[in-house]
N, C-alpha and C positions, 0 to 999 in steps of 0.2 A: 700680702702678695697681691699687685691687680690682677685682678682677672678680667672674664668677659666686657664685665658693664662698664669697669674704668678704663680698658685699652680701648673700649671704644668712644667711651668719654674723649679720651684723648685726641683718637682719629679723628672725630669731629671739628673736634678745637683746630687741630692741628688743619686737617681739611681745607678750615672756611678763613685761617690766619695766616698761613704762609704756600699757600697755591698760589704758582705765578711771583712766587721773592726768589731771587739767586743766592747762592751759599758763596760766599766770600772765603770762608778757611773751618778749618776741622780741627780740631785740635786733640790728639788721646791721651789722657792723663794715666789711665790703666791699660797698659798695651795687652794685659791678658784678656782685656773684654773684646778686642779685635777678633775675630775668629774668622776670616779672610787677610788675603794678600792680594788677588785678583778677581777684578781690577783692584789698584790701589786709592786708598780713601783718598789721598791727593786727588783722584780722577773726579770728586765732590766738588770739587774748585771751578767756578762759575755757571756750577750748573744749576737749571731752574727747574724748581720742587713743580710738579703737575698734579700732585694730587697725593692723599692720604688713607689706605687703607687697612684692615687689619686679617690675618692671618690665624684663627684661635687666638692665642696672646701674645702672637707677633705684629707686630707697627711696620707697617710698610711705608715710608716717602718712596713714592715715585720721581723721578728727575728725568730732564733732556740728555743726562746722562745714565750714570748705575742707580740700580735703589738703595738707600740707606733703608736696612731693615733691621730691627732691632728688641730686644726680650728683656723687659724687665724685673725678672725671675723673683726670687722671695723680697728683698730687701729692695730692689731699684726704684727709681722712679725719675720723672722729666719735670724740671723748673724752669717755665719760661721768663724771659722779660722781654719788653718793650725797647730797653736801652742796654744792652750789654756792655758791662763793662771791660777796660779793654786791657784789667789786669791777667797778666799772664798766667797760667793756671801749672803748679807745678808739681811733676807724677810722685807719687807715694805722700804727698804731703794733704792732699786732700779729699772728701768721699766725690768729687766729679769724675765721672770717669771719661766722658767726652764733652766735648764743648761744639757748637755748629752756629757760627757767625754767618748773619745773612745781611744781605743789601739792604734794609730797609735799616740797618743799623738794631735790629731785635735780634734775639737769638734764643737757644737753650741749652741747658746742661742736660744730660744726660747722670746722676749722682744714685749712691748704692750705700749705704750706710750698714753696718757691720765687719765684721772681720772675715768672712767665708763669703769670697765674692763670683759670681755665676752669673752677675749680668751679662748678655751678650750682641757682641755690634758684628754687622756681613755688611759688605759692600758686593753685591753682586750684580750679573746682569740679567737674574730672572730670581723674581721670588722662591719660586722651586728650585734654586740649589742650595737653598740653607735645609739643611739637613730635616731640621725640625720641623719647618712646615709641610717638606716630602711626606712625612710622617704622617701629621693630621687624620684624626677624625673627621666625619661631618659635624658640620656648625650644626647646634641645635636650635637656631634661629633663623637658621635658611628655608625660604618655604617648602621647599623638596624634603625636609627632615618633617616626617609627618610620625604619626601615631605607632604604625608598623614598623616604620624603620626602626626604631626605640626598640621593638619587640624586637626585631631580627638582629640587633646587635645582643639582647639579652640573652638569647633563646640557647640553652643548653651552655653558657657561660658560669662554671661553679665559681665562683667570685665574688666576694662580699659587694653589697650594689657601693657600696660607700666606695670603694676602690675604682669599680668603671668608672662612675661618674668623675674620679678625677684624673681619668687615666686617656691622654690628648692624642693615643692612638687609638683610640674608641670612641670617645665622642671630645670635641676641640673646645678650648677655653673655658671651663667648670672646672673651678679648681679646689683648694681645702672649705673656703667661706662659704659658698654658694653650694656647693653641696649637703653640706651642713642646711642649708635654708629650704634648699629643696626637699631633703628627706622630712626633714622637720612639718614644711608646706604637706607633704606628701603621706603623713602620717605611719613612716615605715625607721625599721629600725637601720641603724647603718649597718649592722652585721648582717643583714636580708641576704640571701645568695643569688643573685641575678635571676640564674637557673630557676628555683622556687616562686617566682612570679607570677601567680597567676593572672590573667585579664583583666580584671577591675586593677589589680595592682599593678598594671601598666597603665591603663587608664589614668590612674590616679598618678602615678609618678610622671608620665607624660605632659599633664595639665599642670602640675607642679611645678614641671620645670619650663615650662614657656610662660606661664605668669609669673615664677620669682622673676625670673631674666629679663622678659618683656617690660615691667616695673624698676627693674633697676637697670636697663638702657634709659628708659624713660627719665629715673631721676638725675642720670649723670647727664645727659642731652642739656649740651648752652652754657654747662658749669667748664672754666676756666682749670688748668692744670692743681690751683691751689684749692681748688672746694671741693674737689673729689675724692679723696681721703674722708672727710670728715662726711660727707653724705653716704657714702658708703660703709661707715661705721652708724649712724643715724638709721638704716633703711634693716640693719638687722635683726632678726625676733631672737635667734639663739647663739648664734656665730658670735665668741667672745665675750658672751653675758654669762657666764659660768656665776653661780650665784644668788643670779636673779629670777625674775618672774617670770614663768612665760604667760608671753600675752595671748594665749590663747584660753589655756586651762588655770593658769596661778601657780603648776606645780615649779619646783625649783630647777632652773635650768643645770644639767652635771656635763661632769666633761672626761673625758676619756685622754691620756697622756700616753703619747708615745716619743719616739727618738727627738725628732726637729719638729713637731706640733704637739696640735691636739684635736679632737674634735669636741662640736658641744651638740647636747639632745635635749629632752624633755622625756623625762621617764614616761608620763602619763599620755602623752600624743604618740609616742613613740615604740615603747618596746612592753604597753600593758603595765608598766607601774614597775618593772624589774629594771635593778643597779647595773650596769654593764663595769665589769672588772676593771678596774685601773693599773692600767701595763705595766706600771712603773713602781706601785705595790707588790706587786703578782709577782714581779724578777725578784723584791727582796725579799718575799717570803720562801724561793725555792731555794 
């Protein structure tokens, strides 16, 4: 799933490549990713992109018109080129779910791979009436997101921290990986209860989490839509290395399985050397 460091990977690219080009045609291949009527995406038609920003893990194009603003939830993601091609794209037969033809003759797909599809496209005319962004936490890279605030969102919250952290009414754009990396960074178990926190252990989870993130804006910054995937699989210590080493202690990375993921830890950095249950053990033993 991207999250923070590659939607804004993205914003960037997207930023400094197509600010100032007009969008010639729209094309929706999956009319369920449409989640707007008004304005209508037709109203995209010759208008010019002003700029790129992100939202938690919403992509905002701004235009002389509506914003195309857009989520690409577990499975989605954006493949540009330089030269689009000007085969027609047709609905249920392919993973595109949108296509966005621009003046300079480039473009990009909007594509979502799997069968359970929740990416989703708004054409509005303010960021704030897509529901989701109404929602939002604070960015935890905003400079106003300091030390305290961390604490004041924690503070009396009975909540395993593994859940705030990925929860985008509490705090925006941290989501299953990067959480994973922060606790991990953080040396705290993901079952920790928000609530049970004490100060150093804010401290610590604080510092955690604006150096894992701070380093992975850093590594996604200048990479192109296609090398973002792979650096962000590259920049991870525990997030889907179930298995392996960790490179902190040596101890074996384990991983924890639920419904649609999982998470990964490090017994020894983490929870004191203790196994945490496997969920999906646990249901066939009762």
């Amino acid at each position: 799933m991207p999250e923070m460091p590659e939607v804004q990977g993205l914003v960037d690219f997207l930023g400094e490549r197509v600010t100032g080009v007009g969008i010639t045609r729209t094309m929706v291949a999956n009319i369920a990713a449409l989640k707007t009527y008004d304005p209508p995406i037709e109203s995209l038609k010759d208008a010019v992109i002003t700029g790129a920003s992100r939202h938690g893990k919403f992509i905002d194009l701004a235009t002389t018109g509506p914003h195309l603003v857009f989520h690409l939830a577990k499975a989605g993601w954006l493949r540009f080129t330089e030269q689009l091609a000007p085969t027609l794209i047709k609905p249920g037969k392919t993973p595109i779910a949108l296509r966005v033809a621009l003046a300079d003759g480039s473009g990009f797909d909007l594509t979502e791979a799997g069968t359970k599809k929740s990416l989703a496209v708004y054409v509005v005319r303010d960021p704030a009436d897509v529901p989701g962004i109404a929602r939002l936490g604070p960015d935890p890279l905003d400079p106003s997101f300091t030390r305290d605030s961390l604490a004041a969102l924690l503070g009396g919250r009975r909540t395993q921290i593994k859940g705030v952290l990925r929860d985008q009414s509490i705090i925006a754009g941290v989501g299953n990986a990067y959480s994973d990396e922060i606790l991990h960074a953080a040396k705290m178990s993901p079952y920790a209860l928000a609530s049970s926190l004490g100060d150093d252990d804010v401290d610590r989870l604080f510092a955690a989490m604006t150096t894992t993130l701070t380093d992975a804006v850093a590594q996604a910054s200048g990479k192109p839509p296609a090398e973002l995937k792979d650096a962000k699989r590259r920049g991870m210590q525990v997030h889907a290395r179930r298995g392996g080493a960790c490179p902190v202690c040596g101890d074996v990375v384990r991983s924890v399985f639920f419904a649609d993921n999982s998470l990964e830890y490090c017994p020894t950095c983490q929870t004191g050397g203790k196994i945490l249950a496997d969920r999906r053990l646990s249901r066939l033993l009762k």
